[in-house]
C-alpha positions in Angstrom: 0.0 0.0 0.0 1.7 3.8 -1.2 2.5 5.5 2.0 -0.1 8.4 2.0 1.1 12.1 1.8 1.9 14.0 5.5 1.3 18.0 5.6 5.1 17.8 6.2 5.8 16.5 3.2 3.7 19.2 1.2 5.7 22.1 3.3 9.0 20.2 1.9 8.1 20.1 -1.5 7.0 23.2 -1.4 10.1 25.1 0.2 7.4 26.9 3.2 6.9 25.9 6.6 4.0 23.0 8.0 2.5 26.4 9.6 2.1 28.2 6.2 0.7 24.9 4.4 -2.0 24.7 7.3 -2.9 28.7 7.3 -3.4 28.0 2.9 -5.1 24.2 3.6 -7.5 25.9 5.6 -8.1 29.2 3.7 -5.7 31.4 6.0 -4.2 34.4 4.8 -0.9 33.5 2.4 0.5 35.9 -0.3 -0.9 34.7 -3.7 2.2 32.9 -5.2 2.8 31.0 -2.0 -1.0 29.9 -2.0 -0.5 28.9 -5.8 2.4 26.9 -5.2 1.0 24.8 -1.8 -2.2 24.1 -3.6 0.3 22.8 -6.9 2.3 21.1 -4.4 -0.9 19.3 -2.3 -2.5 18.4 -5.3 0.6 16.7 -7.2 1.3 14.6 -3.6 -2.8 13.6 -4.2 -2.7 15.2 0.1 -5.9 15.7 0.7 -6.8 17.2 4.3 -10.7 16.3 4.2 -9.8 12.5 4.2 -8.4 13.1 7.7 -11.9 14.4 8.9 -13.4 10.6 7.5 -10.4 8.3 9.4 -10.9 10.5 12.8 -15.0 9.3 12.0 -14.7 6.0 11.4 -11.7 4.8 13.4 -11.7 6.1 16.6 -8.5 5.2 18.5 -9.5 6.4 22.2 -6.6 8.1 23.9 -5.9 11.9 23.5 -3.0 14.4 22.9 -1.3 16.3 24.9 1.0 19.8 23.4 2.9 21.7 26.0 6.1 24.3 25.3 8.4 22.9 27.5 7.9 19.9 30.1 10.8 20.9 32.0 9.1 24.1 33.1 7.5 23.4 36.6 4.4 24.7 35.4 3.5 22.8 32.4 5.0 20.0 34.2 1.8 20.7 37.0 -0.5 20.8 33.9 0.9 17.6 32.2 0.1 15.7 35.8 -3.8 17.0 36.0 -4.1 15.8 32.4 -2.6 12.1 33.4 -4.6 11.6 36.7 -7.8 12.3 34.9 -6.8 10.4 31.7 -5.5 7.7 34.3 -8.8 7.4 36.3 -11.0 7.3 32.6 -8.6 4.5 31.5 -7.4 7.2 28.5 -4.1 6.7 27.2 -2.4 10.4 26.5 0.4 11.1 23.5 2.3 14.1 25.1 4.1 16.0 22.5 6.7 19.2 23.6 6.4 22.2 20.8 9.3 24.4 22.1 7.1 27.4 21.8 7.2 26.9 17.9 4.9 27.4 15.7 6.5 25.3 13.0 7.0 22.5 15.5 3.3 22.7 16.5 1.9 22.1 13.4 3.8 19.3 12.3 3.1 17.7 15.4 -1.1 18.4 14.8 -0.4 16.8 11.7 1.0 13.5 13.4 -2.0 13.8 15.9 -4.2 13.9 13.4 -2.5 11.1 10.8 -2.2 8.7 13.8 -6.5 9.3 14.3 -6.1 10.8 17.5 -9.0 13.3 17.9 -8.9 14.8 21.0 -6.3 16.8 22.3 -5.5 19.7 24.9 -2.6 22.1 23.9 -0.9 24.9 25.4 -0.7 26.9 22.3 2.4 28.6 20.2 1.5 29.0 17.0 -1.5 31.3 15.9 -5.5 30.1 15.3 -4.5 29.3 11.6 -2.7 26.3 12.9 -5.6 25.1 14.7 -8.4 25.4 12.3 -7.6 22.2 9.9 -7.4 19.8 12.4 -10.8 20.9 14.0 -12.1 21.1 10.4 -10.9 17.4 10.6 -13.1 17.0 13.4 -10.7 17.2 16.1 -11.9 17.9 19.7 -9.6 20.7 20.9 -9.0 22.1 24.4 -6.9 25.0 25.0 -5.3 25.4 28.4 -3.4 28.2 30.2 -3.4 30.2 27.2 -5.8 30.9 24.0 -3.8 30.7 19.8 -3.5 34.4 18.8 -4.7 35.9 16.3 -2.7 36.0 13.0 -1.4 38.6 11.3 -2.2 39.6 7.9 1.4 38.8 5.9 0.0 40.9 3.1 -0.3 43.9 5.2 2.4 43.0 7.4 5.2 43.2 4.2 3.1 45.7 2.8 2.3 43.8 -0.5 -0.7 45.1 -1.1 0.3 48.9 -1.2 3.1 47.5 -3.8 0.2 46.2 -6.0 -1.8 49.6 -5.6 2.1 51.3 -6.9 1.9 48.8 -9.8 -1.6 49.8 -10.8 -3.0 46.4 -10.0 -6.3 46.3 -7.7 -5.6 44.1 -4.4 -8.5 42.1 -3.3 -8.8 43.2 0.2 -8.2 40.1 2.6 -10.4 39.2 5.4 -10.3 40.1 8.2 -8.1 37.6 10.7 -10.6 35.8 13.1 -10.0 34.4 16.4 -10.5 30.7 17.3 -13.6 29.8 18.5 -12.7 26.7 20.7 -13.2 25.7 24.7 -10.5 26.3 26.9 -9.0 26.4 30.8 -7.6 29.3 31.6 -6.3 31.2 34.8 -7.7 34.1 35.8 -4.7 36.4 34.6 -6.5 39.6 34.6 -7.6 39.3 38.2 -4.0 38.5 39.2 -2.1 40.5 37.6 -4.6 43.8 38.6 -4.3 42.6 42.2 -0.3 42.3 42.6 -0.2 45.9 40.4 -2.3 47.2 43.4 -0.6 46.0 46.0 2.9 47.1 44.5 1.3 50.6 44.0 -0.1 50.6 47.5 3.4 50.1 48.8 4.2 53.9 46.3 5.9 52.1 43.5 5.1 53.7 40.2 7.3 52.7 37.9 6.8 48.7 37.6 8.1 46.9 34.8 6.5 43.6 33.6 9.0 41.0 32.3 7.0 38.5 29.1 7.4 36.0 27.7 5.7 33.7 24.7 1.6 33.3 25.4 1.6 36.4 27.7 -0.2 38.5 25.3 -3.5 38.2 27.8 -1.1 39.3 31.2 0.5 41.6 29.1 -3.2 43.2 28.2 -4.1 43.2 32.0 -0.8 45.1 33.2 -1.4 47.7 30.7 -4.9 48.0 32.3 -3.9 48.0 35.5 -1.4 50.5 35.1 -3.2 52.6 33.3 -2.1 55.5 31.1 0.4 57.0 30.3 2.4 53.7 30.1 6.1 54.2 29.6 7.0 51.3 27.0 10.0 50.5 28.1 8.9 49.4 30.9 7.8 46.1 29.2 10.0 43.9 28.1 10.0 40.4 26.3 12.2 37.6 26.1 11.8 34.0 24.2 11.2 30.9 25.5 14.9 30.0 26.6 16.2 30.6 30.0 19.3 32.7 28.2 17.1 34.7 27.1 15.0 35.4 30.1 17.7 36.3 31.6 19.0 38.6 29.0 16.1 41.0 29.1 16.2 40.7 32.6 19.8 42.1 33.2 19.3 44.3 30.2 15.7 45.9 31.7 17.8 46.3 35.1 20.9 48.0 33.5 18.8 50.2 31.4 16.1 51.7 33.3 18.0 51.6 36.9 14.6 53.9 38.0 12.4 51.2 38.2 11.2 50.2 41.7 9.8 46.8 40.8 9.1 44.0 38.5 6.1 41.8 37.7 7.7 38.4 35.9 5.2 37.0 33.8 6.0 33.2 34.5 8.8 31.0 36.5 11.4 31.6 34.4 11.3 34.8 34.3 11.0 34.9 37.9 14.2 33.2 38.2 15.8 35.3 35.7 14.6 38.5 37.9 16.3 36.8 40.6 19.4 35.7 39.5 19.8 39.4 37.5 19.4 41.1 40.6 22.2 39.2 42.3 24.0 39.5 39.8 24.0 43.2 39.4 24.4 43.7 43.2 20.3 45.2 43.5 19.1 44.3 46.5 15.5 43.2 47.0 12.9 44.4 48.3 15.0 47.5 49.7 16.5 48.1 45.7 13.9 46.8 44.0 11.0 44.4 44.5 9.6 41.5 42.8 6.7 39.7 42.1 6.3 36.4 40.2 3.4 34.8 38.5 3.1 31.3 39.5 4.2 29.6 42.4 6.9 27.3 42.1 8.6 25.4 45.2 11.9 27.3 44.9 10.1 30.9 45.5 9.4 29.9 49.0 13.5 29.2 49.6 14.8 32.1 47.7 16.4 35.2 50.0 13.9 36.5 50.6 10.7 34.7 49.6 9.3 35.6 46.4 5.6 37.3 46.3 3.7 35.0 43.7 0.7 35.3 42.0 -0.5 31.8 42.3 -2.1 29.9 39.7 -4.0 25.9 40.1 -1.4 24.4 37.3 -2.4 20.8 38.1 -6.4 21.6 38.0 -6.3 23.5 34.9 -4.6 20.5 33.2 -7.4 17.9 35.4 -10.3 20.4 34.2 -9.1 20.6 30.6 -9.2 16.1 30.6 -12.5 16.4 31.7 -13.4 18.6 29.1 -12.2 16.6 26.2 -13.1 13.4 27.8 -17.1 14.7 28.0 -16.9 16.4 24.9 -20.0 15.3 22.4 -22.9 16.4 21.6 -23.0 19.4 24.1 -20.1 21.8 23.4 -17.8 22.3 26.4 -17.4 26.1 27.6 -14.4 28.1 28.9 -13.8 27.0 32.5 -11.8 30.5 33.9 -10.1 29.4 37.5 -9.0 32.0 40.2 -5.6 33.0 41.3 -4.0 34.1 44.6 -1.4 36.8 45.0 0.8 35.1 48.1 2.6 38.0 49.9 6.0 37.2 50.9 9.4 38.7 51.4 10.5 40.2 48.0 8.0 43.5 48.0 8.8 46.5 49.9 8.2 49.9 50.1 9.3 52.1 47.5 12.4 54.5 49.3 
């Protein structure tokens, strides 16, 4: 029997990325010659996406999938156990699947999901809702957790291709408009958390607070700017990548370049520990030179010198909540399940001197 055509095979052929091929596949936005070229390239390799929908139908494996960033993060790691106990006690075998944070790596490993018929999964998402929308086309049951895909970017308008086809006297069909995803999800109540450690900071006279972000913090990111309120001094919001290196990076470099900031919000663990270990390394002393706050709590924030002020958030039950989800998913459509946070006071927040 010929070995059927993967979505990673189309991207190959066709010099793009898996993520591009899905954003075209499932009528995404693409600039016109890439779009040509995929559909050449899908159509020569006989890959057709629709045939997925009819195996997930009639062969059901059971099971689920599981797509976090990073499982050595302490976090996901909380989430990936909450998925297992539930899956355990439902007699559910679970494929768990690490993206990185990358788009490109996500998408390659929907496609696996979906060629190895397994239709239900709960992801931690890094690519944007174009990656998402074939495999629920597919009829894939999909449950975000933690965090919901963003919305993509129009490439055309992005690189400014249209305005060179209005110079060359060609009419550009306007594209339309990018749409979110319209899918279930678990999620932690970041704006409540976020607004409550920004009050407490300011009620200890700290006005100039910097927020430290990292991939999937576009939502925490929204509610510090609320908080805050206007004006809002952009450099006082920083981002770094997914890697520890670089965590710490823009944590040393937001230090060294604004040395009038009196605090920090980190946006996850490991930019906590980055905001730590930056400090120390730059001789700033908190709380007295500056104080911290971190979201999530993570065992080591209780022994650093001096305990870290946290903005707790229930790791483990988001992941249980989002198995239960998928599990009863039928019929009846499952709807966003939003669970509280606590901010934890501890040692690292002072008043501002």
């Amino acid at each position: 029997m010929e070995k059927r055509a993967t979505i990673k095979d189309v991207a190959q052929a066709a010099g793009v990325g898996v993520a591009t091929v899905s954003r075209v596949l499932s009528g995404g936005s693409a600039s016109p010659s890439t779009r040509e070229r995929v559909l050449a390239v899908a159509a020569q390799l006989d890959y057709r996406p629709s045939a997925l929908g009819r195996n997930l139908r009639q062969r059901r494996t059971g099971g689920m999938g599981l797509l976090v960033p990073d499982l050595t993060d302490s976090f996901f790691g909380r989430l990936a156990e909450g998925v297992l106990a539930c899956a355990r006690s439902a007699g559910e075998p679970v494929v768990v699947g690490s993206t990185g944070d990358d788009p490109e790596q996500e998408s390659e490993l929907i496609g696996m999901l979906l060629e190895q018929s397994v239709d239900r999964v709960i992801a931690v998402p890094s690519g944007d809702a174009d990656a998402w929308r074939p495999a629920i086309r597919a009829g894939m049951t999909v449950i975000f957790a933690d965090r919901l895909p963003a919305v993509p970017q129009d490439p055309a308008a992005a690189s400014g291709f249209g305005d060179l086809m209005l110079l060359d006297g060609l009419a550009a069909a306007a594209p339309p408009p990018a749409r979110a995803l319209d899918a279930p999800a678990v999620l932690a109540d970041d704006r409540a958390g976020i607004r409550t450690a920004v009050r407490y900071l300011s009620g200890l006279g700290h006005r100039r607070i910097a927020f430290l972000g990292g991939p999937g913090h576009d939502r925490r990111v929204a509610a510090f700017r609320e908080a805050v309120g206007e004006p809002m001094d952009e450099e006082l919001i920083v981002f770094a990548t997914g890697s520890r290196d670089s965590a710490y990076a823009a944590a040393s470099g937001l230090f060294q370049s604004r040395p009038d900031l009196s605090a920090v919000l980190a946006g996850g663990n490991m930019l906590g520990e980055a905001a730590v270990l930056a400090a120390r390394e730059l001789d700033l002393r908190v709380p007295q030179d500056v104080s911290l706050v971190m979201y999530d709590d993570v065992p080591w924030a209780e022994l650093c010198s001096p305990p870290l002020t946290v903005i707790a958030q229930p790791g483990r039950d988001i992941g249980y909540r989002a198995a239960e989800l998928v599990l009863r998913a039928g019929s009846r459509r499952p709807r966003t399940v939003v669970l509280p946070t606590e901010l934890i006071v501890r040692g690292s927040c002072g008043p501002r001197r």
